[in-house]
KEKE-3310 file (N, C-alpha, C; in steps of 0.2 Angstrom, whole numbers, plus 5000, padded with zeros to 4 digits):
npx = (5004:5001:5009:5004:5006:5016:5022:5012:5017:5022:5013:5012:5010:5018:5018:5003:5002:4990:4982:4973:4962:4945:4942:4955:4967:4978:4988:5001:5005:5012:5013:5010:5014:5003:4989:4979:4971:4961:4954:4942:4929:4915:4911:4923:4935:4939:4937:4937:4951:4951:4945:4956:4966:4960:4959:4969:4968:4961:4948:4934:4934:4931:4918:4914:4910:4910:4927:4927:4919:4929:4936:4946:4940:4951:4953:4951:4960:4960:4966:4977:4987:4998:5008:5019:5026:5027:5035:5042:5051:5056:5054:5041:5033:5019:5008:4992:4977:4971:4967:4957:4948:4941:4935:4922:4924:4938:4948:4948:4958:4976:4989:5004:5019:5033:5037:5035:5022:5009:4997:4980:4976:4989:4990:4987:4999:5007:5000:4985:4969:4957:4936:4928:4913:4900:4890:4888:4881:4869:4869:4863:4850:4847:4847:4851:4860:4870:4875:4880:4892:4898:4901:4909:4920:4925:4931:4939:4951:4959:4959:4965:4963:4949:4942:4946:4937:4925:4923:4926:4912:4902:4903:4902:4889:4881:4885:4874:4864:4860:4859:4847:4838:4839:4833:4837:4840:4851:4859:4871:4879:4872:4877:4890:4891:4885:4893:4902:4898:4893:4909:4916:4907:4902:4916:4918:4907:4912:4926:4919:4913:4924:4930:4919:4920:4932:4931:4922:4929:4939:4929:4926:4939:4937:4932:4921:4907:4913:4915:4911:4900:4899:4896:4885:4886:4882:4880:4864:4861:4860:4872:4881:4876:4877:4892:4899:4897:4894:4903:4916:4913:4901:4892:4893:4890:4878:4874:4873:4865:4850:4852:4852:4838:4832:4830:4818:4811:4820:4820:4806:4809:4820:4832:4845:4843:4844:4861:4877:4875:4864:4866:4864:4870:4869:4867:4867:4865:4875:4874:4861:4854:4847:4842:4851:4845:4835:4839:4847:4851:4863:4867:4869:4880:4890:4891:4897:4907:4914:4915:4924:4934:4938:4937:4950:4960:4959:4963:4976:4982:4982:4986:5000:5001:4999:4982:4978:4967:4953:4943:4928:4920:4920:4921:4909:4898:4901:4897:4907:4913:4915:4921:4934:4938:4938:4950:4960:4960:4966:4978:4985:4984:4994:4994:4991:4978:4969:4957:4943:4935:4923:4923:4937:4939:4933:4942:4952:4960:4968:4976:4989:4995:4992:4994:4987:4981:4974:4960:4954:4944:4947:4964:4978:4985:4995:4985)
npy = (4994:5010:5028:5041:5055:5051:5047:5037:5023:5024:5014:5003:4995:4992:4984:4972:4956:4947:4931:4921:4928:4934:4943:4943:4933:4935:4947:4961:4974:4990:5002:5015:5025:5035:5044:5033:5033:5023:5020:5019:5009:5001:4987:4983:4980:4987:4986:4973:4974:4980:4971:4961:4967:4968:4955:4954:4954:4946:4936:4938:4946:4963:4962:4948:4938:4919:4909:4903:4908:4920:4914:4915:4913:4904:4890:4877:4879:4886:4905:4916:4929:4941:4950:4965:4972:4988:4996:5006:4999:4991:4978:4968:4953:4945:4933:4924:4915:4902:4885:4878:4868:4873:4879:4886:4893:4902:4894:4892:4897:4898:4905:4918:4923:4930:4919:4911:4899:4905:4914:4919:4929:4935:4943:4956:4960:4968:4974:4985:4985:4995:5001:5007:5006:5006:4994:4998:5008:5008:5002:5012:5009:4997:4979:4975:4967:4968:4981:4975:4968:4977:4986:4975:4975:4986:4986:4975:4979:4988:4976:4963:4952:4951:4945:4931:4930:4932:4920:4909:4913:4911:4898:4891:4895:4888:4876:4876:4879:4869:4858:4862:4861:4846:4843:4840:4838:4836:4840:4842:4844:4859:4864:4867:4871:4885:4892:4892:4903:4913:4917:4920:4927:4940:4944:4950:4960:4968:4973:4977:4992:4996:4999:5008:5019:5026:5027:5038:5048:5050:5057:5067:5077:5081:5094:5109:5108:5105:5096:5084:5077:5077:5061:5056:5040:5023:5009:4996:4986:4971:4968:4974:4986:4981:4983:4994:4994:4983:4969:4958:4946:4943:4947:4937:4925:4930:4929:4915:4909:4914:4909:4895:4896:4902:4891:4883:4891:4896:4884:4881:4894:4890:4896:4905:4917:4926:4936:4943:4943:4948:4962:4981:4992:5011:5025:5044:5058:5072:5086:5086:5083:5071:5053:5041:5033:5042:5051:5059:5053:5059:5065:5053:5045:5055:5055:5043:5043:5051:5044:5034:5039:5046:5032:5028:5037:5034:5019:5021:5028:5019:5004:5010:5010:5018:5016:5006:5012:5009:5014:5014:5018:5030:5047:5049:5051:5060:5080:5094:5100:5093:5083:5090:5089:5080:5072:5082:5078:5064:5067:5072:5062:5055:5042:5025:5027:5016:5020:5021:5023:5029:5039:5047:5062:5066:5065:5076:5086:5081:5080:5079:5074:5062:5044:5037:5024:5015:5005:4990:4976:4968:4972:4980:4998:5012:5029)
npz = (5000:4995:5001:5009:4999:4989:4975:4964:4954:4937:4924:4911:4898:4886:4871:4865:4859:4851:4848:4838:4845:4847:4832:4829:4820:4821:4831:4833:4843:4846:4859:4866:4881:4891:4883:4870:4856:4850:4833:4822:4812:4816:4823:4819:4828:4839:4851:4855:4856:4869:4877:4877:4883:4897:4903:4908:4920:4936:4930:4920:4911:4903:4896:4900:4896:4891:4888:4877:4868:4867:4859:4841:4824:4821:4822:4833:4845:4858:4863:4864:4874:4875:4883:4887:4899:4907:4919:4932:4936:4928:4916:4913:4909:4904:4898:4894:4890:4883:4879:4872:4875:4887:4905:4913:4922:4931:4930:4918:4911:4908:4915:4915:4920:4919:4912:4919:4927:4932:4944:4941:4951:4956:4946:4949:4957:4946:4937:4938:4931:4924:4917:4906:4899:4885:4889:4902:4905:4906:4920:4932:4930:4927:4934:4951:4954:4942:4948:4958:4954:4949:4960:4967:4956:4959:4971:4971:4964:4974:4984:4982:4987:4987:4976:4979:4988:4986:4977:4983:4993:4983:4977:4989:4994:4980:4984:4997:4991:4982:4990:4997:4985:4984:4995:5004:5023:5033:5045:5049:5036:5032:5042:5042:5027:5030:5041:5032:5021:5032:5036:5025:5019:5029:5029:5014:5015:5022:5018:5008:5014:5018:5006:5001:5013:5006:4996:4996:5000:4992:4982:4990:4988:4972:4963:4967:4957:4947:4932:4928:4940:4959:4965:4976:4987:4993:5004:5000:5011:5022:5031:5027:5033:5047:5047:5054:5065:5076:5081:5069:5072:5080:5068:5059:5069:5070:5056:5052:5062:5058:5042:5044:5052:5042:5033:5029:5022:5012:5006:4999:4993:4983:4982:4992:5001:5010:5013:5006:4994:4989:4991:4987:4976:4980:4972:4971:4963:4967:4966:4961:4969:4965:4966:4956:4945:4941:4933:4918:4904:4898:4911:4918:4912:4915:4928:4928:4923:4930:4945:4939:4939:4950:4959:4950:4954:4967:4966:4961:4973:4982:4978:4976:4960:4944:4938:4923:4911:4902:4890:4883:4869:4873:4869:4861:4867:4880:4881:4870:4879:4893:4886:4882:4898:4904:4893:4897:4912:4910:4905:4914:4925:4922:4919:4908:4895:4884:4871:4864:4849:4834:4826:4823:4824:4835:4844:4840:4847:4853:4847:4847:4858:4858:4856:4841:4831:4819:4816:4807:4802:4810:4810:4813:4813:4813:4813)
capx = (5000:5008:5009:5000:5009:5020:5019:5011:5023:5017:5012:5009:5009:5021:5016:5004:5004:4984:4982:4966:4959:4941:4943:4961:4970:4985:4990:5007:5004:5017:5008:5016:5012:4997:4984:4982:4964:4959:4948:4937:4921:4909:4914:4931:4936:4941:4933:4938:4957:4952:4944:4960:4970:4954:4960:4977:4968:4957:4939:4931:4936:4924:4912:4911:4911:4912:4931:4925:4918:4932:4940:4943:4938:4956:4953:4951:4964:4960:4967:4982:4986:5004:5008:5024:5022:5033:5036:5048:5057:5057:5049:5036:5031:5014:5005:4986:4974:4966:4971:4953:4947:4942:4929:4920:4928:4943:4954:4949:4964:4981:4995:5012:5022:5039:5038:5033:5016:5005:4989:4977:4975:4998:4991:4986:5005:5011:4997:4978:4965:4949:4936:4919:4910:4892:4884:4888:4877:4861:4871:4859:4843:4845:4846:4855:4865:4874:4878:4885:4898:4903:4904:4912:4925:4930:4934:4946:4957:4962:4959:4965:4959:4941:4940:4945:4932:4919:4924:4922:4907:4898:4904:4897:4881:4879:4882:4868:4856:4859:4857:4839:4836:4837:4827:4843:4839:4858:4860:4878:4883:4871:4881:4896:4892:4881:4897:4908:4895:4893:4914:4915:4903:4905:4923:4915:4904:4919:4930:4914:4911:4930:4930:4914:4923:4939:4928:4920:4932:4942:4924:4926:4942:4936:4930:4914:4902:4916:4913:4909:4897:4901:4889:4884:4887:4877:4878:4860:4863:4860:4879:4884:4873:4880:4900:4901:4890:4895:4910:4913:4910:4893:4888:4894:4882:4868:4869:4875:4857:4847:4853:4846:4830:4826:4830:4813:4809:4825:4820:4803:4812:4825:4840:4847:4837:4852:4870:4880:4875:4856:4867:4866:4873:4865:4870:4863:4868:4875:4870:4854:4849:4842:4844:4855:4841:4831:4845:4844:4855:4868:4869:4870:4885:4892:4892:4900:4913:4916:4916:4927:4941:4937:4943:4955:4965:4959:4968:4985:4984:4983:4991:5006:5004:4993:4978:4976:4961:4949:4937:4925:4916:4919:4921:4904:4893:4901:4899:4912:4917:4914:4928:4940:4939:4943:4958:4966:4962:4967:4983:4986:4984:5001:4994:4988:4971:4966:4950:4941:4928:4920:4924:4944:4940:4931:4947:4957:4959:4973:4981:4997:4995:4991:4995:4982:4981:4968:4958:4946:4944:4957:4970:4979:4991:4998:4982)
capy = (5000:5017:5032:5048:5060:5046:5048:5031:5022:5025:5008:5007:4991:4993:4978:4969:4952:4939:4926:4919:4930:4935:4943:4944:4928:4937:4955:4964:4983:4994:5005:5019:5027:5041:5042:5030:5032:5018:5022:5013:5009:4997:4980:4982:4973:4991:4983:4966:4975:4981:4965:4957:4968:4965:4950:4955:4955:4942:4938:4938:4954:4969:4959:4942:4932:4915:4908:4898:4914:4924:4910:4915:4907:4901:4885:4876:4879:4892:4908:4917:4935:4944:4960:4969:4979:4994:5001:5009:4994:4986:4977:4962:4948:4942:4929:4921:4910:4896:4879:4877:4864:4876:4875:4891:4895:4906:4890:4889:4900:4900:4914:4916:4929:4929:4913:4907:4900:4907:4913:4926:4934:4937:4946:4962:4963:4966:4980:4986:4988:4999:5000:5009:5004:5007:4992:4999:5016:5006:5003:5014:5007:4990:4975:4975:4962:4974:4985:4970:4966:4983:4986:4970:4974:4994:4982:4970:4985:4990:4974:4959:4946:4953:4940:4924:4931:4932:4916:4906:4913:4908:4891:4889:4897:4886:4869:4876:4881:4861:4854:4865:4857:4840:4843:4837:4838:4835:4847:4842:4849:4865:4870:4868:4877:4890:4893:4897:4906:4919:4917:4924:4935:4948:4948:4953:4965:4973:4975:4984:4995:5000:5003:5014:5024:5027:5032:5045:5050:5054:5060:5074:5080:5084:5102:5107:5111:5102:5094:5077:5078:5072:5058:5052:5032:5019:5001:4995:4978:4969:4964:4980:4989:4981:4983:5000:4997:4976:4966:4955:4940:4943:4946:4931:4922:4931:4928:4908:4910:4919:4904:4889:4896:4901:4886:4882:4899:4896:4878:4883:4900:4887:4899:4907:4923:4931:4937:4949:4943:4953:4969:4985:5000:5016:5031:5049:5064:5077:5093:5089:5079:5066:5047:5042:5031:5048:5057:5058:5048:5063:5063:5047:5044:5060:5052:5033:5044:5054:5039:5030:5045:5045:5027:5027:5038:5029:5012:5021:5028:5011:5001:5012:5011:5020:5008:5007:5012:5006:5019:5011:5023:5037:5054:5051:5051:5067:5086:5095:5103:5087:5080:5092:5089:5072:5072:5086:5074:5059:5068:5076:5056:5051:5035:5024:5026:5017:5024:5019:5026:5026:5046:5050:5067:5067:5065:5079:5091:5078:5075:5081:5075:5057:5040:5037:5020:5014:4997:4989:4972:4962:4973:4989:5003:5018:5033)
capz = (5000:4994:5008:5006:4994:4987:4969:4963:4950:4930:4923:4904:4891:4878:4868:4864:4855:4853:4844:4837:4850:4843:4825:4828:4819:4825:4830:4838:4843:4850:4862:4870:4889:4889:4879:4866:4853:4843:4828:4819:4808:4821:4822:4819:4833:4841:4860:4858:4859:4874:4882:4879:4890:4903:4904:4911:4929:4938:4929:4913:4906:4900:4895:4905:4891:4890:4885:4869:4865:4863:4855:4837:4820:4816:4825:4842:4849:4862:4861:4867:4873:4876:4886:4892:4906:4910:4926:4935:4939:4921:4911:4916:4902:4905:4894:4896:4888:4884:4879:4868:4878:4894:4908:4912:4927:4933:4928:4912:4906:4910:4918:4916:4922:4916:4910:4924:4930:4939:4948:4942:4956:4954:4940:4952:4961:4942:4935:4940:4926:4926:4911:4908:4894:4883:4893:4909:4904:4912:4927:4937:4929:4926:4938:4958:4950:4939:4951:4964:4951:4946:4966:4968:4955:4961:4978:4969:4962:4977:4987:4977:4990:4987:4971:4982:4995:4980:4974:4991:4993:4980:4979:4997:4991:4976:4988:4999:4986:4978:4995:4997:4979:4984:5001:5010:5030:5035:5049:5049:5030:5032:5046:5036:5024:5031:5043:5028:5020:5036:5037:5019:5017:5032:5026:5006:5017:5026:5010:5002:5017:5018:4998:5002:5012:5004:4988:4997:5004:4984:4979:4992:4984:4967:4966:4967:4952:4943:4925:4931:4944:4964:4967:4985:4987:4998:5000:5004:5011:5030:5033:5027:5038:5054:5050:5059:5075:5080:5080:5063:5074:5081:5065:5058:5070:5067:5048:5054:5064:5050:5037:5050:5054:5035:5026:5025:5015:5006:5002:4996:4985:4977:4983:4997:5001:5016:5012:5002:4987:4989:4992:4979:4975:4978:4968:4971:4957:4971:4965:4958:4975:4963:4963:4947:4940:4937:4929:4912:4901:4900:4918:4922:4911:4918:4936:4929:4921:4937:4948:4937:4938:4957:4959:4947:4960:4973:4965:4960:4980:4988:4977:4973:4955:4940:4934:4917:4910:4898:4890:4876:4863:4877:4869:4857:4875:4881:4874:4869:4886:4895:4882:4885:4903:4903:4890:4903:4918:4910:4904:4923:4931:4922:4918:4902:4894:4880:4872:4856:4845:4826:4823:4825:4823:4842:4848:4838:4851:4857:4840:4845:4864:4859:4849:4835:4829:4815:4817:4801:4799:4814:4808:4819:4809:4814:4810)
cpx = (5004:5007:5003:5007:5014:5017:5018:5016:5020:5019:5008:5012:5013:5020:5013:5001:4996:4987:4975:4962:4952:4941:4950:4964:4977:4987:4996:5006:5008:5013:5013:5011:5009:4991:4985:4975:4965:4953:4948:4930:4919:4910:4923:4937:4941:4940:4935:4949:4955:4950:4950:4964:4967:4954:4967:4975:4962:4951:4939:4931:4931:4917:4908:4908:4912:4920:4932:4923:4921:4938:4941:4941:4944:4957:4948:4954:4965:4961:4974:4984:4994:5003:5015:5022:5029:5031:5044:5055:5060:5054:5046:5033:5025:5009:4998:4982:4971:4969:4964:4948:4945:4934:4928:4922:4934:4949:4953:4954:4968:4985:5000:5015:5028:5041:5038:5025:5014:4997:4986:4976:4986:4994:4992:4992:5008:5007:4988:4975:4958:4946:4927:4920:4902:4887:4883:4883:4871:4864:4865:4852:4843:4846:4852:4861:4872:4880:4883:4890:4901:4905:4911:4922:4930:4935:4942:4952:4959:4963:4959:4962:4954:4936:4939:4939:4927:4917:4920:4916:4900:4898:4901:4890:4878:4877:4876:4862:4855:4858:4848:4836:4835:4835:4832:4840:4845:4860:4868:4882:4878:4874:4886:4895:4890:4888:4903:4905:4896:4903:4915:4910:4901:4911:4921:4910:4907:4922:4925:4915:4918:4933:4924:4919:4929:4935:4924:4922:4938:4937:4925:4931:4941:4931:4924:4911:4909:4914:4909:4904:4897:4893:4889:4883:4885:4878:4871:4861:4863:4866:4881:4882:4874:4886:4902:4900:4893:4903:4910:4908:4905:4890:4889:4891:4878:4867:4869:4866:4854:4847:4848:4840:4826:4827:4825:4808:4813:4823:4813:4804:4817:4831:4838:4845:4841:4860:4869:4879:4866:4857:4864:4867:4867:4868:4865:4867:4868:4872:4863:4850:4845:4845:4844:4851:4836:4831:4844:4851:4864:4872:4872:4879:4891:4896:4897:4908:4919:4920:4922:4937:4942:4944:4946:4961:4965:4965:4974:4985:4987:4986:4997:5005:4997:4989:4980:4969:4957:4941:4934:4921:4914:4916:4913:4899:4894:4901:4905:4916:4920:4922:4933:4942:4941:4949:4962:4966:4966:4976:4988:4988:4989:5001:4991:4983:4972:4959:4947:4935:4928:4922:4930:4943:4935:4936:4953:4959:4965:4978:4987:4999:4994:4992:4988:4983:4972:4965:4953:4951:4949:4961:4971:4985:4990:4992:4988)
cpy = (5006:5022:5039:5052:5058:5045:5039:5029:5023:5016:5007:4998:4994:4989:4974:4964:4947:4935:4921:4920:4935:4936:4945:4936:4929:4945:4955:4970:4985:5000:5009:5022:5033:5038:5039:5029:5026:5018:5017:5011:5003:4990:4976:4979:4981:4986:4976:4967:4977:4976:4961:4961:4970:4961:4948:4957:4950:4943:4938:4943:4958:4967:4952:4937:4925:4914:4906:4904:4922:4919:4914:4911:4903:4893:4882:4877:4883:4901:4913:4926:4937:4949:4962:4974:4982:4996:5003:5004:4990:4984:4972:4958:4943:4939:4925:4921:4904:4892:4876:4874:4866:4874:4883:4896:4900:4901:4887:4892:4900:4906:4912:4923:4929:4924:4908:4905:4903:4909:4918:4933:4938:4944:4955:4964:4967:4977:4978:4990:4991:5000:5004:5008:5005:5004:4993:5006:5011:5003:5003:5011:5000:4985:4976:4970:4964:4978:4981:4969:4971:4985:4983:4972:4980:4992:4979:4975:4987:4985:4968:4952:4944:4946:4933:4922:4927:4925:4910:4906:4909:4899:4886:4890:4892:4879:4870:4876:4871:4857:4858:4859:4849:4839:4840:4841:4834:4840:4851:4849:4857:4868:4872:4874:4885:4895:4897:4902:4914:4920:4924:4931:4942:4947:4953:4962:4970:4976:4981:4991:5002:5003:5008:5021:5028:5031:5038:5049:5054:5058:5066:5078:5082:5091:5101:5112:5110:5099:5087:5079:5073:5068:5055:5042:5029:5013:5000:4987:4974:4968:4972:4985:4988:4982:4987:4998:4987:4973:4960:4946:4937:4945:4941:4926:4923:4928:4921:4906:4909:4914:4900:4891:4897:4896:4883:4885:4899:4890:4880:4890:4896:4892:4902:4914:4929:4931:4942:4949:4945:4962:4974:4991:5006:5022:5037:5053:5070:5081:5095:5085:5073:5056:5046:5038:5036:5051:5057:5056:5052:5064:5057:5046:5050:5057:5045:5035:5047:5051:5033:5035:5045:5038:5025:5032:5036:5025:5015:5024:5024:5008:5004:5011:5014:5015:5012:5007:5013:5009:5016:5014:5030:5044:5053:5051:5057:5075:5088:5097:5099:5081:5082:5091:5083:5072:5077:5081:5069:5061:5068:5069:5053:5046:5032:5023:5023:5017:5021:5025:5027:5034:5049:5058:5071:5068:5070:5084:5089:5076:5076:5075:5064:5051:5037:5029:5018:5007:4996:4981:4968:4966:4980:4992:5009:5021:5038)
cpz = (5000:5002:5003:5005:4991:4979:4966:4955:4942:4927:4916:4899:4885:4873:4869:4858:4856:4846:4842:4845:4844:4835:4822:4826:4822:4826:4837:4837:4851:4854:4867:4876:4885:4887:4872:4864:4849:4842:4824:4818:4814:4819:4819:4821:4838:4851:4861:4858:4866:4880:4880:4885:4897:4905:4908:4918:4929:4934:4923:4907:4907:4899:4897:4901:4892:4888:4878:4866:4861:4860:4848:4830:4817:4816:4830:4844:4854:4857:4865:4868:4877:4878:4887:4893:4905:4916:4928:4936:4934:4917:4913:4911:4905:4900:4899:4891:4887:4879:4872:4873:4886:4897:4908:4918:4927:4929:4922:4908:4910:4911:4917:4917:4921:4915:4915:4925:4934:4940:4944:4944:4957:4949:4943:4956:4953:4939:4937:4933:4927:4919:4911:4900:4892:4888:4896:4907:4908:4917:4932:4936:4928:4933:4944:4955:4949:4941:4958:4960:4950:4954:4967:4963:4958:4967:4977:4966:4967:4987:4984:4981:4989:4983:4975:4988:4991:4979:4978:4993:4990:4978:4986:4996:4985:4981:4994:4997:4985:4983:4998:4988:4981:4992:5005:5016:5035:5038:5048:5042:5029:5036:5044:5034:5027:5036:5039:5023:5025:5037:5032:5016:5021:5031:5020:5010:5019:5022:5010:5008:5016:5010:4998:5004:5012:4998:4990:4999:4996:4980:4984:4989:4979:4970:4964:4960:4945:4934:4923:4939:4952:4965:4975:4984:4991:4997:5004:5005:5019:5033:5033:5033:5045:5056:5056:5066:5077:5074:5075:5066:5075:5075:5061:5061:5069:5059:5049:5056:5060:5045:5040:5049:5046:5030:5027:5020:5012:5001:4997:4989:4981:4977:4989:4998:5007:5013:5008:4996:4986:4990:4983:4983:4973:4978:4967:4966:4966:4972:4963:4964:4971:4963:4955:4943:4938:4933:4921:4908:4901:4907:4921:4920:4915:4926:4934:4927:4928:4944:4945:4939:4946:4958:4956:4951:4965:4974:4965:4971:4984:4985:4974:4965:4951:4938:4927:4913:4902:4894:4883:4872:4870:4875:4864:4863:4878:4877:4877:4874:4893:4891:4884:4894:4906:4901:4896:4910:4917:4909:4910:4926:4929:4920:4911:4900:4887:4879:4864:4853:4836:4823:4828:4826:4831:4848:4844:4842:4858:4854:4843:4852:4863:4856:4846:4831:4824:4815:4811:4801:4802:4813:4812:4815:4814:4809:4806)
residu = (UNK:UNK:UNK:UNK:UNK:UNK:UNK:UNK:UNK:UNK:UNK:UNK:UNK:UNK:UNK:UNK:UNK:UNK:UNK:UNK:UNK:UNK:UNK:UNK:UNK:UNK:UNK:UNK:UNK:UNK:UNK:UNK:UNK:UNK:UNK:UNK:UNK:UNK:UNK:UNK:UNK:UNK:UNK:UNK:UNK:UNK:UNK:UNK:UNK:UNK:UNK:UNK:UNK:UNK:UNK:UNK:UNK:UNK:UNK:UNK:UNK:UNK:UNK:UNK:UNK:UNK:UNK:UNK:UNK:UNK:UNK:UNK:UNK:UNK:UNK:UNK:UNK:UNK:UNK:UNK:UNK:UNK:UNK:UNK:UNK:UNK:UNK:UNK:UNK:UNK:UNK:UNK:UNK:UNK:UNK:UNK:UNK:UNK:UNK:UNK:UNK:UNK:UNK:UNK:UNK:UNK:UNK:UNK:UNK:UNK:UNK:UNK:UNK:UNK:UNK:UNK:UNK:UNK:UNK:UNK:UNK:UNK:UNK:UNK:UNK:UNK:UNK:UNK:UNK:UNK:UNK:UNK:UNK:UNK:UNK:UNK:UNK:UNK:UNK:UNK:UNK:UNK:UNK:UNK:UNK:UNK:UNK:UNK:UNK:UNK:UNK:UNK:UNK:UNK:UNK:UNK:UNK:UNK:UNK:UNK:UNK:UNK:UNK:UNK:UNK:UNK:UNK:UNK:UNK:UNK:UNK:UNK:UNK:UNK:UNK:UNK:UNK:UNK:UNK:UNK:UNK:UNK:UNK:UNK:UNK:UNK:UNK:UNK:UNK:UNK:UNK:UNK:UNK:UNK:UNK:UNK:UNK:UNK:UNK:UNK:UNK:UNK:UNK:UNK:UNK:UNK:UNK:UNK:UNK:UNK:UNK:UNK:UNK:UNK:UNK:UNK:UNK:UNK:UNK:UNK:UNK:UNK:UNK:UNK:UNK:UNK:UNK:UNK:UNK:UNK:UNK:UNK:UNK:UNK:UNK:UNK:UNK:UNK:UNK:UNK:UNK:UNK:UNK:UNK:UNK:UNK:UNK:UNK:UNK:UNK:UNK:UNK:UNK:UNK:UNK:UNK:UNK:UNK:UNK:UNK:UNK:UNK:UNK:UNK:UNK:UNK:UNK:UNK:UNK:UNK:UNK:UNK:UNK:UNK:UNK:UNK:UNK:UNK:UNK:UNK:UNK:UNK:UNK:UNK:UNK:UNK:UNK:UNK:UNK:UNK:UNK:UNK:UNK:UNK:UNK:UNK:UNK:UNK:UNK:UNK:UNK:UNK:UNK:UNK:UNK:UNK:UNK:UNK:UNK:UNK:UNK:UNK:UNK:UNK:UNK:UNK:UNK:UNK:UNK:UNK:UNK:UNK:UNK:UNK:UNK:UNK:UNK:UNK:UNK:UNK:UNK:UNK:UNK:UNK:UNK:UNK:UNK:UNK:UNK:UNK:UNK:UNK:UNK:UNK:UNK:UNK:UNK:UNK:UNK:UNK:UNK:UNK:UNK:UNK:UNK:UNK:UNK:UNK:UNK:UNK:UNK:UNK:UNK:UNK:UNK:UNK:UNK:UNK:UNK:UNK:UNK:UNK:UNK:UNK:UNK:UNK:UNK:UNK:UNK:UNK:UNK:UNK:UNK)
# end
């Protein structure tokens, strides 16, 4: 964890290398620190450059894709994706993939770290990636779900355990739902599980609580009547709502409790109906006092961009280094004042953005300031 006022290390991808990775049968692309736009006609395979290097941190990427899915059509044989890292200390050689043959889990694709194996979760001592995208615009309107996993993820950027917490969890929660499904009445393995369920999940509660208010606490920094609008943050959730006031252990019985007595309303609902996985994110617009699913499309985005810049200095804070950020058809969402206000932040945070979009000429106001790269058809040139 970096110090306060320790300037966090810059961290930038200079290369890289897939391999029958979606419409890429093969590509090498030289990628310099900064900002770095890629243009491109719609379909181009602009997005599926940047879910590759979403893949250079725990999880499914941007779009949580299946692995067979971002196979591409050169084969079966998986697919394979190459990075060097740059940092202040050197360079880091990071490769990941799939074998063809994967399951749909975490261990359906392989790590290596300088030629070395290794774990996913290594991926996060190396470089922190961060990513906003078209789908996430219904963020605030669409399903708690949505917003559990875009919480979930802001967590794991600057708490890389978060994912194995996640992990645990639900795997606990599946063997109990499958044990409701077969009307099992084995005191023995519901306490099991339900014990490592309440272990697991006010740990995930706690994390959230402590990435609550660390984001609030970066959201009070930005000025006020800024460009991006400060938005107020809430988790609504039972666990969460007891970290502050009781000690984790006492709430680790009660939810152990709470399990017991409602596994006859779980077994009748066919899932588990208590835990952290019921929580959601609740997002207010500061200045206009409105919750963000009232906002209007411009606003909303506004606040995801906002919140994105937020804990993008969060991460580089705490874990000492720049994230890398992952912006998907950004600049045609914002106006043009909104535009420039970004490009200047993004330039100010010292760290690497790749950015995409269908009209290069949205991003002219950085021509000098930034590398231009053209994408049609699998293929990436020098704009």
């Amino acid at each position: 964890m970096s110090s306060q006022g320790v300037e966090p290390d810059p961290v930038a991808i200079s290369r890289l290398k897939l391999s029958n990775f979606r419409n890429y049968a093969s590509a090498d692309l030289a990628l310099e620190p900064g900002l770095v736009v890629l243009a491109g006609e719609n379909g181009a395979g602009k997005t599926n450059l940047l879910e590759a290097v979403s893949l250079l941190t725990p999880g499914r990427g941007l779009r949580r894709a299946a692995y067979t899915d971002m196979q591409g059509k050169a084969g079966t044989g998986g697919f394979a994706i190459h990075a060097t890292v740059e940092n202040p200390d050197g360079e880091t050689e990071i490769g990941t993939g799939t074998s063809g043959a994967t399951g749909e889990g975490e261990n359906g694709r392989k790590v290596r770290i300088n030629g070395a194996n290794a774990t996913a979760d290594e991926l996060m001592e190396r470089l922190r990636v961060a990513w906003l995208t078209p789908a996430m615009d219904a963020l605030f309107t669409g399903p708690a779900g949505d917003r559990r996993r875009y919480l979930d993820r802001l967590v794991l950027a600057i708490d890389p355990a978060h994912g194995r917490r996640a992990l645990d969890y639900e795997k606990a929660m599946r063997g109990r739902n499958r044990l409701l499904a077969e009307d099992s009445r084995d005191g023995r393995w519901f306490e099991a599980i339900e014990a490592q369920m309440a272990e697991t999940g006010v740990a995930i509660a706690a994390a959230r609580m402590e990435l609550l208010h660390l984001m609030r606490a970066m959201i009070e920094k930005l000025p006020e009547g800024g460009p991006f609008p400060k938005a107020d943050i809430a988790i609504d959730g039972d666990l969460e709502r007891q970290i502050a006031d009781r000690p984790a252990v006492e709430i680790e019985e009660g939810l152990i409790r709470q399990l017991a007595e409602e596994r006859g309303r779980d077994r009748a609902a066919g899932r588990t109906l208590a835990g952290p996985h019921r929580s959601d994110l609740l997002v207010r617009h500061r200045p206009k006092d409105m919750a963000a699913e009232f906002c209007s499309t411009g606003e909303q985005k506004a606040l995801l961009v906002g919140m994105t810049l937020a804990h993008a200095r969060l991460t580089a804070e705490v874990s000492g280094m720049t994230p890398i950020l992952l912006l998907d058809e950004i600049a045609a969402h914002l106006d043009e004042g909104r535009r420039a206000a970004l490009f200047s932040i993004l330039r100010e945070s010292g760290g690497q953005t790749l950015m995409t979009g269908t009209d290069a000429a949205l991003f002219s106001s950085i021509a000098d300031q930034a590398q231009f790269l053209t994408v049609a058809n699998g293929t990436v040139r020098p704009a």
